[in-house]
N, C-alpha and C positions, 0 to 999 in steps of 0.2 A: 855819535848818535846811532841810533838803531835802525837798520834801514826803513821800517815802516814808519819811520819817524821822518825821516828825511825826506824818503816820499813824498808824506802827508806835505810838509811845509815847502816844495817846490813844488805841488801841485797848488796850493793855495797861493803862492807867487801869480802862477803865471794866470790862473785866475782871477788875481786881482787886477794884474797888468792887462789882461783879456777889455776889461771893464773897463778899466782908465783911457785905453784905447777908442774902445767906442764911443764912452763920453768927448773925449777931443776930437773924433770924428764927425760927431753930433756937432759938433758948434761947442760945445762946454768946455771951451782950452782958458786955466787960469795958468798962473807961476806956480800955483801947489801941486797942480794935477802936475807938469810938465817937470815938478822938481819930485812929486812921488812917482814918475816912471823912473825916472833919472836912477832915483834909491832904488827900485823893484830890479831895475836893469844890473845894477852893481851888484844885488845880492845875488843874482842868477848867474851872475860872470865867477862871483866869490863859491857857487857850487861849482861849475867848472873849473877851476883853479882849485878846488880840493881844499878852500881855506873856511866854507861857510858854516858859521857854527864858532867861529874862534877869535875869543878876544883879541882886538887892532892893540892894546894897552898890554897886556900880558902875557899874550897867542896861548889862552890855557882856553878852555872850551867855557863857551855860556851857557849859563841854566836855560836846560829844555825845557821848564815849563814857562821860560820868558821868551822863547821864541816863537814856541806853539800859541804866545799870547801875542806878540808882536816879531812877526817874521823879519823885521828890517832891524833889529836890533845888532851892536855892534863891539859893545864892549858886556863884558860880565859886571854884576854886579858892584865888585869891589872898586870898578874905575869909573862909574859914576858921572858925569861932571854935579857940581852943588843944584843945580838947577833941576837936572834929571832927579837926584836924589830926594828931593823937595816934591817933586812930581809925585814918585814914586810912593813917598811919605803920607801921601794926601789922598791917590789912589789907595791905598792899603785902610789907611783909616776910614773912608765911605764905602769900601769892600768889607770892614768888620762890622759898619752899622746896618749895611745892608743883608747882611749873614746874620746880625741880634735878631732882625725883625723876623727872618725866616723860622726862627725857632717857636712852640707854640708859645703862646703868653700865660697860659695853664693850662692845667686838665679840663677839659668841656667836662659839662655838668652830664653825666650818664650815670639811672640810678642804680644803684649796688654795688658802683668801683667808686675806688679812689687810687690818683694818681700821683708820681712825685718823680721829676726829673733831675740834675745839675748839669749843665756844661761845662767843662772848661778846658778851651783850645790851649795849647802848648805856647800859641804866640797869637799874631793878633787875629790871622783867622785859620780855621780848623776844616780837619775833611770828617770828623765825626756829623751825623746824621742821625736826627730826634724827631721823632712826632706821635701825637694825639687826637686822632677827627673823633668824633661822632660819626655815626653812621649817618646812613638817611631815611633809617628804617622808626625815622621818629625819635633820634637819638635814643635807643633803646640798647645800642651794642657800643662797645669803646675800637677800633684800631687802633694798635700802638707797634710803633715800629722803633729800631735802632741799629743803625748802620755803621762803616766806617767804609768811607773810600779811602784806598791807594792814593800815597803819596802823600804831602803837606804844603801847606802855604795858600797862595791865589790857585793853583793849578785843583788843586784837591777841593778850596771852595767851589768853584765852581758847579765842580762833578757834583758835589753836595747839592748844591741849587737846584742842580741838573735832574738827580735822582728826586729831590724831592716835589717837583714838577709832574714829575713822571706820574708817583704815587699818588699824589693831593690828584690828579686827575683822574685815577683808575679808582680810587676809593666813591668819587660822588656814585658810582653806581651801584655799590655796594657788592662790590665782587668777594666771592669765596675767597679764606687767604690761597689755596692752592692757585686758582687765576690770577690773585696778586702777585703771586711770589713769578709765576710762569709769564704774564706779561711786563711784568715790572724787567725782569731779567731781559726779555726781546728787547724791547726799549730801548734798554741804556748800555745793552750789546752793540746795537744797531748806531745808534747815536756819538759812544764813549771811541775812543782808540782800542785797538787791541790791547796795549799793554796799560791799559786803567780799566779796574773792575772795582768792586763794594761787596763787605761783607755785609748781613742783613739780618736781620731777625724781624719778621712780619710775624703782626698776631691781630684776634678779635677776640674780645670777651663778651661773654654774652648777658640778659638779665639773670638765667639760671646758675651762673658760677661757671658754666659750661669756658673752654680757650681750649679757642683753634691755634698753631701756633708752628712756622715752619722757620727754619734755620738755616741761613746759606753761608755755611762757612762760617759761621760766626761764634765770638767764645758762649761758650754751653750759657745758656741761663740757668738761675738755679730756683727752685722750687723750695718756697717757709712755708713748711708744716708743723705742727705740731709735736709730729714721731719725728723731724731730722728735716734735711736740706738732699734735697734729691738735682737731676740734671738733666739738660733738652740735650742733648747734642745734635752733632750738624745732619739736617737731613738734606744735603747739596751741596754743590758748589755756590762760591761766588758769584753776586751778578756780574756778566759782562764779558767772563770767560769762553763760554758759550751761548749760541744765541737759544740753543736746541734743549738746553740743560732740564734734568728734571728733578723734581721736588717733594717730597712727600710732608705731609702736615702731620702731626702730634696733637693729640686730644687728651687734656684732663681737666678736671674738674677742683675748684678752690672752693673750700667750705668760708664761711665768716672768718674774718681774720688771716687767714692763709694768704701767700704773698707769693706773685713772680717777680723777682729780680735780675735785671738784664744790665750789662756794662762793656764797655770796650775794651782792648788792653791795653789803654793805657791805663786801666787799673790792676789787671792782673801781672803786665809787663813792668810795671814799676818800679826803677830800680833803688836798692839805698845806699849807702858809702862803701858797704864789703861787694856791691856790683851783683849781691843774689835778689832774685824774683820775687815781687812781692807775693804772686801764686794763688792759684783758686784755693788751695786747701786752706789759707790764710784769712780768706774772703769769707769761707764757709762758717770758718769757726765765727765771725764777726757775728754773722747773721744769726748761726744757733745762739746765741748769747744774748743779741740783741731786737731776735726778731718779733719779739713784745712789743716795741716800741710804736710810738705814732711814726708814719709812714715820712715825713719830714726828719724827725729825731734819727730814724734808720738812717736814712742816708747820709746823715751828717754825720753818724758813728763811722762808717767806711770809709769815708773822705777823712775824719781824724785819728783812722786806723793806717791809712796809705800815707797820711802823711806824717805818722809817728815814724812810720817804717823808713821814707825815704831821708830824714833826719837830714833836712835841708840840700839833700842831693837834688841837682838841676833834672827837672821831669821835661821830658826829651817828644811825649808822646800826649795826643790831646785824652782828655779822659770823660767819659760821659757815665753817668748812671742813670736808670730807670725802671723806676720798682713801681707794680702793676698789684693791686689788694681790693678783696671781696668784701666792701663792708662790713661791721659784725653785727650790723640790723640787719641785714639783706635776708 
């Protein structure tokens, strides 16, 4: 393990043990508390003995994001007993329904846009990050964000959950994206581990066509116009990297029809049986081709254009798209 890692999870030991302490002190002594020092004490012996962190079944090291979720934990994965695996099975499944509901349930009705998303995690849940608000300027303005945290499984939901807490709350006040992109990043610097950040793409479209629109790290968006497929590239790091980090917005302008399209890589990283990329230039050509289409029909063309590509190769990586268009009443 990494040492800020190890840190992190004896410092939360002995915190927890701090606590159980005083409640037995208080009077509140059951068999659980007295049988959850007993555990806190062994795993704190198990750092001193140089073995903590490592499967009792297989002595091969346990997943760090299942320690960082339950510190007392003792075997990996793989050795299980039926009971814990059943647990775990049923924990995962109301961690993927409660990760559905986080997603929006559509585009808010804001006049002049129209919006089109898909999800889809790698497994049952994902660290890709989606959203849609209205403003509170009378729903006159759209924000639309797409993310992807570091890592995968429960450890990257979370972060997910976590980042989009963050936003849904800096958004009700209708912040600039530059303040979004700048406290969004403090946040979940502040909050996340050092070695977990998100990449990001925050944006605001307005009633006039007008998109503010900043990049942190994230794969380039690309721009349907009319003359060709243009690109945002990253104007930042990553959130999370730094808390101090800075950002700069990009501004242009979408006529009727014109379209931003924004995805993670699990579409660009995609792989197919020869193990090559499915690639932005790939992507691009989809979109000149098809970027006629109704804004639904688009995105189903990319999704049966990556999945031509990967010709039933196992996708390894969660994949999100999010295409962002200027009515052609507007």
């Amino acid at each position: 393990m990494a040492g800020i890692v190890e840190s992190t999870l004896r410092d939360r030991l002995h915190d927890r043990r701090r606590r159980l302490q005083e409640a037995v002190e208080s009077g509140v002594e059951t068999p659980r508390l007295s049988h959850l020092l007993q555990d806190i004490d062994a795993a704190l012996a198990r750092f001193d003995a140089g073995t903590y962190g490592v499967c009792e079944s297989c002595h091969e090291s346990i997943e760090v994001e299942r320690l960082l979720g339950d510190p007392l934990v003792r075997t990996c994965l793989d050795h299980l007993t039926p009971g814990e695996r059943q647990a775990l099975e049923e924990d995962l499944d109301l961690a993927a329904r409660v990760q559905g509901r986080l997603l929006p349930e559509g585009p808010p009705a804001v006049p002049g846009w129209e919006a089109c998303y898909r999800y889809e995690p790698a497994g049952a849940l994902g660290g890709d990050y989606c959203d849609l608000v209205a403003s509170g300027d009378g729903a006159r303005s759209l924000y639309f964000l797409l993310g992807d945290v570091a890592g995968k499984g429960m450890a990257a939901s979370i972060l997910m959950a976590s980042l989009r807490a963050i936003v849904r709350t800096l958004v009700e006040s209708g912040p600039s994206v530059h303040s979004l992109a700048m406290r969004s990043n403090r946040l979940f610097c502040e909050t996340a581990l050092p070695q977990h950040y998100a990449t990001l793409v925050c944006g605001k479209a307005s009633p006039a066509g007008e998109i503010e629109i900043c990049n942190a790290g994230h794969c380039p968006p690309m721009v349907v116009r009319r003359g060709g497929i243009s690109t945002i590239g990253a104007s930042g790091l990553p959130i999370g990297l730094f808390c101090s980090s800075e950002y700069e917005v990009h501004r242009l302008r979408l006529e009727p029809a014109e379209t931003l399209f924004l995805f993670t890589d699990g579409l660009s990283e995609a792989r197919g049986r020869s193990d090559a990329e499915y690639g932005t230039e790939r992507l691009a050509g989809v979109l000149a081709r098809q970027g006629h289409l109704p804004l639904n029909d688009l995105v189903s063309a990319c999704l049966q254009d990556v999945a031509a590509f990967r010709a039933g190769a196992p996708r390894t990586d969660d994949l999100t798209l999010l295409a962002i268009r200027r009515s052609a009443g507007a």
